[in-house]
C-alpha positions as CSV (number, residue, x, y, z in Angstrom):
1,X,26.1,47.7,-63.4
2,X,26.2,49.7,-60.1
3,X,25.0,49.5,-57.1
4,X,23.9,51.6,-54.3
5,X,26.4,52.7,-51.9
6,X,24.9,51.0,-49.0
7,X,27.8,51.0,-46.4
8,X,28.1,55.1,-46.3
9,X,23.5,55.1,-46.7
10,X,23.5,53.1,-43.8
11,X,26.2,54.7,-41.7
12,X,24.8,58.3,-42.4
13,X,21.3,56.9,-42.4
14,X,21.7,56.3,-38.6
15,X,22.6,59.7,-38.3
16,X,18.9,60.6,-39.2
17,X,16.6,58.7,-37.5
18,X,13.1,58.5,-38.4
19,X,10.6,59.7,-34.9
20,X,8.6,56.9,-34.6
21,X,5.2,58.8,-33.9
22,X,4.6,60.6,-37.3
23,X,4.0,60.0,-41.1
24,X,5.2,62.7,-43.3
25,X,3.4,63.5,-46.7
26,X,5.0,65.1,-49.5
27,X,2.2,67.5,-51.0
28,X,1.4,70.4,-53.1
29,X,4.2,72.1,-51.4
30,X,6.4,69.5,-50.8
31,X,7.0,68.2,-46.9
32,X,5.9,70.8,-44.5
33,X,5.6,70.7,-40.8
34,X,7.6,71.3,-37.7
35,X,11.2,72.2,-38.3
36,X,12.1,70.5,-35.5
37,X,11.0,67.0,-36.5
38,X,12.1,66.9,-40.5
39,X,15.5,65.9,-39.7
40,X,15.4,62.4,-41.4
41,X,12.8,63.9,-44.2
42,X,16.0,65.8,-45.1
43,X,18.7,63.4,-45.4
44,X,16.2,61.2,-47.1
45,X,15.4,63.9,-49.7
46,X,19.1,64.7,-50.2
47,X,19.3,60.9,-51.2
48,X,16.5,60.8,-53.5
49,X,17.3,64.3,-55.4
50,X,20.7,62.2,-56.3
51,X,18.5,59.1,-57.5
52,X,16.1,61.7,-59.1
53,X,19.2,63.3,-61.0
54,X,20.9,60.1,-61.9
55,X,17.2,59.1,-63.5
56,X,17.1,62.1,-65.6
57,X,20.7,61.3,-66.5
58,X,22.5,63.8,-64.5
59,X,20.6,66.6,-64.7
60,X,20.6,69.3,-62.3
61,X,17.6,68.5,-59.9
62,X,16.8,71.5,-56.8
63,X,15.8,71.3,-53.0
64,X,14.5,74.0,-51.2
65,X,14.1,74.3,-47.7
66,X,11.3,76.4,-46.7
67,X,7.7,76.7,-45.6
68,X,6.8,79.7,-46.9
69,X,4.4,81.4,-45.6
70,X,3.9,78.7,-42.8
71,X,5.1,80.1,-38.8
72,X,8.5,80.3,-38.0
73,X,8.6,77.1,-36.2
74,X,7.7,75.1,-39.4
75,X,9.9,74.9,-42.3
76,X,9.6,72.3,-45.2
77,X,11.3,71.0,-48.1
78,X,10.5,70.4,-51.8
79,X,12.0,69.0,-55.3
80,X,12.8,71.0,-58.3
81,X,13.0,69.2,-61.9
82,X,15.5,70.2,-64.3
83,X,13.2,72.8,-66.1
84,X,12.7,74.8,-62.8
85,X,9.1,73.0,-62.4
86,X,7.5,71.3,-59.6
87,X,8.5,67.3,-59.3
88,X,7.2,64.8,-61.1
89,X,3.6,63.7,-59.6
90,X,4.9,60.0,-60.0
91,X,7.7,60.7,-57.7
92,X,5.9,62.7,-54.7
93,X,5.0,59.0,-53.8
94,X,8.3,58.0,-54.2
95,X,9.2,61.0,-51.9
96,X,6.4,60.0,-49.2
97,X,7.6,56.6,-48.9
98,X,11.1,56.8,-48.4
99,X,10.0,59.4,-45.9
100,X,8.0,57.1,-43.8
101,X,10.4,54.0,-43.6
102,X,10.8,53.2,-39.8
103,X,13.9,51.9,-39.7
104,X,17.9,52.5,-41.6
105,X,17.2,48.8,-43.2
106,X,13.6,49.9,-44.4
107,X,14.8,52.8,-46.2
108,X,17.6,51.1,-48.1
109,X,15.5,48.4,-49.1
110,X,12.9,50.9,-50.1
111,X,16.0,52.3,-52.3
112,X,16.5,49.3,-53.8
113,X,13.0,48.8,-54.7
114,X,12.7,52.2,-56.3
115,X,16.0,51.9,-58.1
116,X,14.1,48.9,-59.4
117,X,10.9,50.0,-60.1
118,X,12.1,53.4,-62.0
119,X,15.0,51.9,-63.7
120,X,17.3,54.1,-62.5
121,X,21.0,53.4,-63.9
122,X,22.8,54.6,-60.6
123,X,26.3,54.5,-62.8
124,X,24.9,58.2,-64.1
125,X,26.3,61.3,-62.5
126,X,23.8,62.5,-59.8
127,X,24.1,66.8,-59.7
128,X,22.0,68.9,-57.0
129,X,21.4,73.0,-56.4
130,X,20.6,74.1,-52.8
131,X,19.3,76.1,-50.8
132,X,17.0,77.9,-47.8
133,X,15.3,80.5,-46.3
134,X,15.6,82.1,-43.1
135,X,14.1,80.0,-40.9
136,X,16.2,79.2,-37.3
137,X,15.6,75.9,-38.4
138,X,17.4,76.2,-41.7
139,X,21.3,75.5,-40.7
140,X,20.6,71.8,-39.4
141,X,18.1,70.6,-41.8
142,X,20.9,71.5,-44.6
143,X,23.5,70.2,-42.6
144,X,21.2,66.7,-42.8
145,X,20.7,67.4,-46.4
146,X,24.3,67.4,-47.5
147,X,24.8,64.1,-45.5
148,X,21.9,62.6,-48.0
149,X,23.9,64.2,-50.7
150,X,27.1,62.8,-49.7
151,X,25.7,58.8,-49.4
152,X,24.6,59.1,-52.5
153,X,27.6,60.4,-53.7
154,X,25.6,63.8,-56.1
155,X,27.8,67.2,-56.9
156,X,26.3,69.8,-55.5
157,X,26.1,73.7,-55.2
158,X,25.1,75.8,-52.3
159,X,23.0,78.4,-53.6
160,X,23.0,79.8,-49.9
161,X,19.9,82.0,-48.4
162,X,17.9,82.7,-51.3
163,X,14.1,82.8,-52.4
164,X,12.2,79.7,-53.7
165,X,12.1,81.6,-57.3
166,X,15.4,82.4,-57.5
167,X,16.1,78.3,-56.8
168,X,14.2,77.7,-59.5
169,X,15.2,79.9,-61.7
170,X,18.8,78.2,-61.1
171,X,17.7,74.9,-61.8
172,X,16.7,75.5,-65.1
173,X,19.6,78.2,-66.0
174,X,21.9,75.4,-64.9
175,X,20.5,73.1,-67.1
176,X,19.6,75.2,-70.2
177,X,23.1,76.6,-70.1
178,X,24.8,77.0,-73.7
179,X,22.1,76.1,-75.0
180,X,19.5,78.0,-77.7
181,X,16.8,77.4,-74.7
182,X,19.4,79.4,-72.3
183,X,17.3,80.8,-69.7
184,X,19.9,83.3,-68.0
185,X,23.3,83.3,-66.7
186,X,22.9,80.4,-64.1
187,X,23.9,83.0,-60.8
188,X,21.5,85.2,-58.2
189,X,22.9,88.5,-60.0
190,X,22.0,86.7,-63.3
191,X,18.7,86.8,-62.4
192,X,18.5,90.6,-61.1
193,X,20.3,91.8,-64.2
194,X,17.2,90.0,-66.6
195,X,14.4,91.1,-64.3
196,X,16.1,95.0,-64.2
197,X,17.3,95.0,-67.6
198,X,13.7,93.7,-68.8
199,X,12.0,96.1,-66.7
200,X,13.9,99.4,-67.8
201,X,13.3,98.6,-71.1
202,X,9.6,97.8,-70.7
203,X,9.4,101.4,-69.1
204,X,11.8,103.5,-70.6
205,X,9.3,105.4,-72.3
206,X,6.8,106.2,-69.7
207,X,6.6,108.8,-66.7
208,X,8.2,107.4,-63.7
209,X,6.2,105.8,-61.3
210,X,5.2,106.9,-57.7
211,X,7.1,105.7,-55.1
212,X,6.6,101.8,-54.1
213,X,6.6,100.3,-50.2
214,X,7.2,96.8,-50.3
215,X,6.1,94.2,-47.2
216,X,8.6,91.6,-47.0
217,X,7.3,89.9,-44.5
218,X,10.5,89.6,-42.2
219,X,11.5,86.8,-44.7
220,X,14.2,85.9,-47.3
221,X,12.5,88.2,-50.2
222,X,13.7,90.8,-48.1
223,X,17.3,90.2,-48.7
224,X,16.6,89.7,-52.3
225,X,14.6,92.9,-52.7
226,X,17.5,95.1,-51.4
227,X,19.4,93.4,-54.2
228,X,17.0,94.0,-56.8
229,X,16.6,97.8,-55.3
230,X,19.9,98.0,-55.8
231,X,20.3,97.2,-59.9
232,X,17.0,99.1,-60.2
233,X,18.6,102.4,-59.3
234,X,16.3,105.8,-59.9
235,X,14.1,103.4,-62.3
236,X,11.7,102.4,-59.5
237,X,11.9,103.9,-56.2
238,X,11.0,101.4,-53.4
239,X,10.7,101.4,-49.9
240,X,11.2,98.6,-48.1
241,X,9.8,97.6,-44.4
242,X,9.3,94.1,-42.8
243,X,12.8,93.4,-43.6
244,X,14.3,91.8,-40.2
245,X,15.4,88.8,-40.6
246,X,17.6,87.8,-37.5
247,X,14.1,89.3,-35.4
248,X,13.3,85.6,-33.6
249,X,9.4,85.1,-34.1
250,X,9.0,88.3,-36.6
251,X,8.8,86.2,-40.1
252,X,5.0,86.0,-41.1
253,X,3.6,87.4,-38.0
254,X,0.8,89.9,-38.3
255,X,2.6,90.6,-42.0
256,X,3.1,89.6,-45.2
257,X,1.1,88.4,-48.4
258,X,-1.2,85.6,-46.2
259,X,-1.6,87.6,-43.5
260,X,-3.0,90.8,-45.7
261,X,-5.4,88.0,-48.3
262,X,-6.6,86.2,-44.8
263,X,-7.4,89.3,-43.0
264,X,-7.6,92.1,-45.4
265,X,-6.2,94.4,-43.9
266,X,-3.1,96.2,-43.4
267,X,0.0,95.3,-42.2
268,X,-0.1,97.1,-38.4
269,X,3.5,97.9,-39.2
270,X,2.9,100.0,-42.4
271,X,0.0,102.2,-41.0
272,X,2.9,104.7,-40.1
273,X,4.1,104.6,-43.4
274,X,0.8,104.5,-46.1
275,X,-0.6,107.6,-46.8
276,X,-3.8,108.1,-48.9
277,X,-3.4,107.3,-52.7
278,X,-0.5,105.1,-51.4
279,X,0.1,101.8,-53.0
280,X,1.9,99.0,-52.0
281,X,2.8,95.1,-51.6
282,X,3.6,92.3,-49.8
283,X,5.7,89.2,-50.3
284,X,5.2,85.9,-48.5
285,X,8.1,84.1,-46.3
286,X,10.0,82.7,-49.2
287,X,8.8,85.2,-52.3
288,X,6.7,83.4,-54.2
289,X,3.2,84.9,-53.7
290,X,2.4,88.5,-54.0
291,X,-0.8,90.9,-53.0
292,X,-1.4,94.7,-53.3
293,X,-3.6,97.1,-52.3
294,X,-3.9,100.7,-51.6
295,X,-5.3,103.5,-49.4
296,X,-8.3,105.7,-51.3
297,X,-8.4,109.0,-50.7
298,X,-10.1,108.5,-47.1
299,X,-7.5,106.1,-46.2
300,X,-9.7,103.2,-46.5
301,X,-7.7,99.9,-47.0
302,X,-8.5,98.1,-50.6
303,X,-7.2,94.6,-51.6
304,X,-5.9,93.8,-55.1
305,X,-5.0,90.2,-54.9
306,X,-4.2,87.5,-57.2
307,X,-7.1,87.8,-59.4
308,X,-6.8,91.7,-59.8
309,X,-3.1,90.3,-60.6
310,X,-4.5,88.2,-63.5
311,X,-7.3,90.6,-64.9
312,X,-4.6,93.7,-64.8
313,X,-1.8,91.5,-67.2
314,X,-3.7,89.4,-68.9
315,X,-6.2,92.0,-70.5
316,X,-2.4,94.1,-71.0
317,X,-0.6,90.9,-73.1
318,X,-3.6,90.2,-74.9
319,X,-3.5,94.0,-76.2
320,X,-0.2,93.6,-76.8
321,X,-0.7,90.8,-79.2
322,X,-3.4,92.6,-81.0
323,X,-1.5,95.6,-81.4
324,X,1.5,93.4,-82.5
325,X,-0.9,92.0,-85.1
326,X,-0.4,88.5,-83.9
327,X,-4.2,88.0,-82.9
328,X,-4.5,84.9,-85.5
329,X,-1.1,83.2,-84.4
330,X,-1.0,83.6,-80.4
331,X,-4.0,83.0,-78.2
332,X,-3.9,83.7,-74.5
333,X,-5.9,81.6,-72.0
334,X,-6.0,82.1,-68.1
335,X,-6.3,79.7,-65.5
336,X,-7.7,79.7,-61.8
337,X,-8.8,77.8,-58.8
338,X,-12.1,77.6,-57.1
339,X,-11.0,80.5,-54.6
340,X,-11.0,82.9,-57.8
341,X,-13.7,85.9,-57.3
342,X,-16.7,85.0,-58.9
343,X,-16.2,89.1,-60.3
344,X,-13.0,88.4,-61.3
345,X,-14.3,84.9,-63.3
346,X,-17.3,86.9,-65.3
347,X,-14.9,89.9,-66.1
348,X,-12.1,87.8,-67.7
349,X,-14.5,85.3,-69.3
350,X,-15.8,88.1,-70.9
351,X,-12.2,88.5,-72.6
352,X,-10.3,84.9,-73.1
353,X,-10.6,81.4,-72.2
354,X,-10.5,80.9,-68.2
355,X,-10.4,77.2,-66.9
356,X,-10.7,75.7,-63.3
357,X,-8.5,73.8,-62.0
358,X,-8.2,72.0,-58.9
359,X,-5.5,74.2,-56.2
360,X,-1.7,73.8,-56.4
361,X,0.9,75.1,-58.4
362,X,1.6,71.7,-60.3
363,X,-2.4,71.9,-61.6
364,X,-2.1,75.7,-62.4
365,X,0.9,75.5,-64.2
366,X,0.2,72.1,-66.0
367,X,-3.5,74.0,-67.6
368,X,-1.2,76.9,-68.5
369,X,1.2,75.1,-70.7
370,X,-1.8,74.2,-73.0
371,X,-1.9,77.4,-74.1
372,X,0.1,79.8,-76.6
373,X,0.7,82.2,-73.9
374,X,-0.8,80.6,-70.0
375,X,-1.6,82.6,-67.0
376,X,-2.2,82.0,-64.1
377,X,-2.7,83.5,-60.7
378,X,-4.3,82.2,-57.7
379,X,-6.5,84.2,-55.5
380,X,-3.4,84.3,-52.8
381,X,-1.1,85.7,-54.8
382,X,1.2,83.0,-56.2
383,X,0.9,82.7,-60.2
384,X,2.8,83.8,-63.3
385,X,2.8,84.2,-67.1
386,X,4.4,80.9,-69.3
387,X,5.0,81.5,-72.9
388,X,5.3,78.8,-75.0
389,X,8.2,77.5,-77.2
390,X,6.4,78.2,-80.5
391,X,5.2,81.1,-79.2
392,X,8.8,82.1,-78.2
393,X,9.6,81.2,-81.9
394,X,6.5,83.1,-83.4
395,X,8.0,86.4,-81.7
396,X,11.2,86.2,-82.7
397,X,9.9,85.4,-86.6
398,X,8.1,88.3,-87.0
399,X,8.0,91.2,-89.0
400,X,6.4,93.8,-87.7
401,X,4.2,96.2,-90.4
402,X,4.3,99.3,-88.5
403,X,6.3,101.2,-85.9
404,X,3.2,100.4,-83.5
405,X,3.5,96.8,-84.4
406,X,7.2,97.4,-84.0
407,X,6.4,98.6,-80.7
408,X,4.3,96.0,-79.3
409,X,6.6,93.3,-80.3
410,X,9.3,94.6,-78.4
411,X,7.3,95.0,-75.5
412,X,5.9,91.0,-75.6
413,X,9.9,90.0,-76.1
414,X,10.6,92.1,-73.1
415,X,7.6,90.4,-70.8
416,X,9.5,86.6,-71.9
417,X,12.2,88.0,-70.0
418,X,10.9,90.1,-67.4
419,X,8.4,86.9,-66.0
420,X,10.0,84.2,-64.0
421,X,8.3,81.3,-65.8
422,X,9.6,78.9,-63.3
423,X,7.1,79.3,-60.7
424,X,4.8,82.1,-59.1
425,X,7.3,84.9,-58.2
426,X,7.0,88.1,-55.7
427,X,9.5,90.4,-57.4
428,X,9.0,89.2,-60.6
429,X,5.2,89.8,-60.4
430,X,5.8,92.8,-58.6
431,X,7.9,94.3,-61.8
432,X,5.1,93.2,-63.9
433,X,2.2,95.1,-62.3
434,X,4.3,97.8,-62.2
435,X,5.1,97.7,-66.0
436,X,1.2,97.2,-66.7
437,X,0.8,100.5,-64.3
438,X,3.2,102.5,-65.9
439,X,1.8,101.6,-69.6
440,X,-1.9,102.2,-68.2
441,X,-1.0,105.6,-66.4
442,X,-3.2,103.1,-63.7
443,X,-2.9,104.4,-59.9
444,X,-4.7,101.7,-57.2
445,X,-8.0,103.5,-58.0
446,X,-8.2,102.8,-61.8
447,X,-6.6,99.0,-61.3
448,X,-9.8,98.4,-58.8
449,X,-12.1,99.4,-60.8
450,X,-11.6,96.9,-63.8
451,X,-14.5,94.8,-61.7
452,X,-15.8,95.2,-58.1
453,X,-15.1,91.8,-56.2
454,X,-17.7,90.2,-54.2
455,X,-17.4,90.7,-50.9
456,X,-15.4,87.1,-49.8
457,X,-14.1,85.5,-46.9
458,X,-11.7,82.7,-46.1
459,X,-11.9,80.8,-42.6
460,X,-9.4,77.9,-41.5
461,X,-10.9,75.1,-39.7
462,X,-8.4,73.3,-37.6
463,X,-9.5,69.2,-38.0
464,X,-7.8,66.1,-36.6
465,X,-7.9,64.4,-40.2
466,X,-7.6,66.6,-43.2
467,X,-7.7,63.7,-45.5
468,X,-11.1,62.7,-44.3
469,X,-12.1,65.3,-46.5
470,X,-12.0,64.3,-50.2
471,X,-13.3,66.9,-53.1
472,X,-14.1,66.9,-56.9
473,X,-15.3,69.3,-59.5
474,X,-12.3,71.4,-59.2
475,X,-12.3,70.8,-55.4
476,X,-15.4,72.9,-55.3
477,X,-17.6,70.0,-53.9
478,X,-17.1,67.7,-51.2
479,X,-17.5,63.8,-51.8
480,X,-16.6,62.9,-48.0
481,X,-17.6,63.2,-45.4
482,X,-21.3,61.9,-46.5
483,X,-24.1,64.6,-46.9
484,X,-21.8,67.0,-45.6
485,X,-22.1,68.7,-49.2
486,X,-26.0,69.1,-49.1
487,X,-26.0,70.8,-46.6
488,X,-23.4,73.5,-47.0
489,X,-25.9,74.1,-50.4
490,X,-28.6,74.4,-48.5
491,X,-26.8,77.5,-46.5
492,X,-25.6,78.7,-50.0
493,X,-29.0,79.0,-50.9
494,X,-30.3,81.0,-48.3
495,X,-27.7,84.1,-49.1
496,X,-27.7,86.5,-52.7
497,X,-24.8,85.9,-54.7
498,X,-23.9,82.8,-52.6
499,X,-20.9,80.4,-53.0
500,X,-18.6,78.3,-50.9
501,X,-16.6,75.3,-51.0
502,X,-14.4,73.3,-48.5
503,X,-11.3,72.2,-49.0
504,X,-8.1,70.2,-47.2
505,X,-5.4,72.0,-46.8
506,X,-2.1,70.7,-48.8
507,X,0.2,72.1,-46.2
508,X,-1.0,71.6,-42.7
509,X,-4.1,70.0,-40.8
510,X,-6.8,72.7,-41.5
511,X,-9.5,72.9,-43.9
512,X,-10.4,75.7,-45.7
513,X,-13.7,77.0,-45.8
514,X,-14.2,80.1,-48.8
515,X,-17.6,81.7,-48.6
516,X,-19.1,84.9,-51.2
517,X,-21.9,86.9,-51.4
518,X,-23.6,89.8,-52.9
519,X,-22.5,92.1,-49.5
520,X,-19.8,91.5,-46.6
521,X,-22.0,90.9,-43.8
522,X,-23.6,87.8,-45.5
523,X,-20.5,86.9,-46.8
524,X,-18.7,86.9,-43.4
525,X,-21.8,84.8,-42.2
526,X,-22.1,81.9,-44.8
527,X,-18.3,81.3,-44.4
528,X,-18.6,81.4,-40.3
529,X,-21.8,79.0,-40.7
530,X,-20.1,76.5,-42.8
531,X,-17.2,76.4,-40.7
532,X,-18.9,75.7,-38.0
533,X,-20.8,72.9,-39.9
534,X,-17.7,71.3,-41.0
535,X,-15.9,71.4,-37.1
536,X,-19.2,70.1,-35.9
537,X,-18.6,67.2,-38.4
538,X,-15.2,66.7,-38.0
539,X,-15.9,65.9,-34.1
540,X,-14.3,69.4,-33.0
541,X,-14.3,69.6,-29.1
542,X,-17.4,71.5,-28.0
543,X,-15.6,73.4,-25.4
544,X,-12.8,75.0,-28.1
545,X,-15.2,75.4,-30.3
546,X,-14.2,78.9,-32.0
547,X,-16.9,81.4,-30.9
548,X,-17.0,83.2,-33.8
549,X,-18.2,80.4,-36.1
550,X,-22.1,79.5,-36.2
């Protein structure tokens, strides 16, 4: 039987140095924080992607290094499993613990005890996928991944600067490869050549759409997006700003997909380059969330976020499966999080199944699975479409009874290949609400008007202890701290249309306070009066006390 290597763990181990003042937390987004402190987070995780590999009997297991749509000065890292999903909820404690070991000798026997506990047969093959976005950061936290790879002895390949989707998308071409599951040709211009070839089949018989400006927030999807410009040719025309990505301090900052859902409003940088009856996007730091929105005819800004996302394609796939005449054998649910619109809840209840589900991709994409054909979308952008594998079967099986049926199917075949099913991604969503535009003759106008959101506001709360703060229902009510909840539904009450919840962030010490209402100024209100209920609760300092909050 084998053993760990523990001569070259420890050796390279002491390399990488745990800082004795902090406890990391692998979350709904993996480990996040400072850059400058996740040095021995990263060797640690190269070591247990190898275990994690060796488990699942040498499957290809991913790491990304990013923190999205964090500040430049953070970056983060997070595990892939071999079908491109999140990691396993068992292991994130796994993850956490190796993480917080204080010394060289209390990680390895950590090792040994998870080697142990998970039964892991360390004489399997352990094989790894990498990569990062462009964070300053990024270079040395690779360069203390690869020495995590190398004690544990794991293959790998350097996937390079890429977007999160793309890595997963990888992982599970890698390991679906040659197989009748194949996802794609297991490469970055695999991956452009589905999404394009998809796409111009999905539009090739409709009027060509107006020009597109894309936001790419001064991040990685702006490297991909010139790629995918590029295969797209005359088939889309796109313009692309945000895109500086050597800029020190530009990723993020006063653009991309947070910045426009947080604030609602536009970019600064695009105002030169939106005219009226102008649509447009913007990615997030690593490409994985994506928000629109569009000037009316007075030039007044409008947001179409992650629930105009979801009403948009689901209401267009569930036509499609009528039309195909596949009502009876394919049903299409939709999932969402408490930050969902109320509007956007009532319109697409009104339509097909909608379940709440606590926030976080893994929760999301977990609901989605239980149905014939899942999507989600959360209110910030990040979601996608999964199809399932009888559903996959059920398409391929049919026989259509009319050239409109014919029609149809062709269509749904071409969305299986067109969505990134991995995980929520920009470019991938972004050719989809395109598609659904094209097929609706929709501008921005028309998309809006499927419902009128309540007016809505989210407010971060900076707190010393996020995890003071525990939820249930769907996160949507608090259970600590004690009476805190009572009275945040007493404000509720006192507003039309009222509803807000508090939440702990996943990523980074804030809590999250979303407020609605039936019009902005009492919307903008109940959120600034909760917030300043839960600072006042959390012990905030009187004298930094944000003035705007109540």
């Amino acid at each position: 039987m084998s053993s760990l290597p523990i001569e070259s763990l420890t050796a390279l181990a002491n390399r990488h140095l745990k800082p004795a003042d902090i406890t990391f937390q692998y979350g709904t987004a993996g480990f996040r924080t400072l850059g400058s402190v996740l040095d021995s987070v990263l060797f640690r995780v190269g070591v247990l992607a190898g275990l994690r590999s060796k488990k699942l009997d040498g499957r290809t297991i991913g790491v990304m290094i990013t923190a999205s749509h964090n500040p430049e000065e953070d970056n983060g890292v997070k595990l892939v499993d071999p079908r491109g999903e999140m990691l396993e909820a068992s292991w994130e404690g796994h993850a956490t613990s190796l993480s917080n070991a204080a010394t060289t000798a209390d990680f390895i026997s950590a090792l040994e005890s998870l080697v142990q506990a998970t039964k892991i047969d360390l004489s399997k093959p352990a094989r790894v996928v990498y990569a990062r976005d462009t964070r300053p950061s990024g270079p040395a936290l690779v360069s203390a991944l690869e020495d995590g790879f190398t004690a544990i002895g794991a293959e790998t390949r350097n996937a390079g600067v890429t977007t999160t989707p793309i890595l997963h998308y990888l992982v599970r071409s890698i390991n679906t490869l040659g197989t009748e599951d194949s996802y794609g040709p297991d490469s970055e211009e695999g991956y452009f050549a589905k999404l394009s070839n998809a796409y111009k089949k999905l539009v090739s018989s409709r009027a060509p759409s107006p020009p597109l400006l894309i936001d790419c927030a001064n991040g990685v999807g702006a490297l991909a997006a010139v790629k995918l410009v590029g295969v797209l040719g005359d088939t889309l025309k796109i313009t692309l700003v945000n895109n500086s990505t050597t800029t020190v301090g530009a990723l993020n900052k006063n653009c991309g997909a947070d910045f426009v859902k947080t604030s609602q409003k536009l970019p600064p940088s695009l105002s030169e380059h939106l005219r009226a009856g102008d649509r447009a996007c913007s990615l997030d730091g690593d490409a994985d969330r994506l928000i629109y929105y569009y000037l009316d005819e007075r030039s007044q800004f409008h947001l179409l976020d992650g629930d105009k996302i979801a009403a948009l394609t689901a209401a267009f796939i569930v036509e499609l499966v009528k039309l195909a005449g596949l009502e009876s054998d394919i049903k299409v649910g939709i999932v969402q999080t408490a930050y969902a619109n109320g509007a956007s809840t009532k319109y697409l209840q009104d339509r097909l199944p909608v379940k709440c589900v606590p926030t976080g991709v893994k929760h999301l994409h977990h609901a989605a699975e239980q149905y014939d054909v899942g999507v989600y979308f959360e209110a910030n952008g990040h979601g996608t479409v999964l199809f399932s594998n009888n559903t996959l079967k059920t398409l391929k099986a049919h026989q259509p009874q009319s050239p409109a049926q014919s029609s149809a199917l062709e269509h749904l075949i071409s969305l299986t290949e067109l969505i990134n099913q991995t995980v929520g991604d920009a470019l991938s969503d972004m050719l989809l609400v395109e598609v659904v535009l094209a097929h609706k003759a929709y501008t921005g106008v028309e998309w809006d008007s499927l419902y009128a959101d309540l007016p809505n506001r989210l407010v971060k709360v900076v707190v010393g202890d996020r995890n003071a703060f525990r939820t249930t229902d769907a996160e949507r009510r608090l259970v600590s701290p004690a009476g805190l909840q009572e009275k945040i539904e007493e404000l509720v009450n006192r507003f039309q249309g009222g509803r807000s919840f508090v939440r702990p962030s996943g990523t980074e010490d804030v809590v999250r306070v979303y407020a609605e209402a039936a019009i902005r100024s009492q919307a903008d209100e109940l959120a600034f009066r909760v917030a300043g209920l839960v600072y006042d609760e959390a012990g905030g300092d009187l004298a930094k006390r944000p003035k705007e909050f109540l």
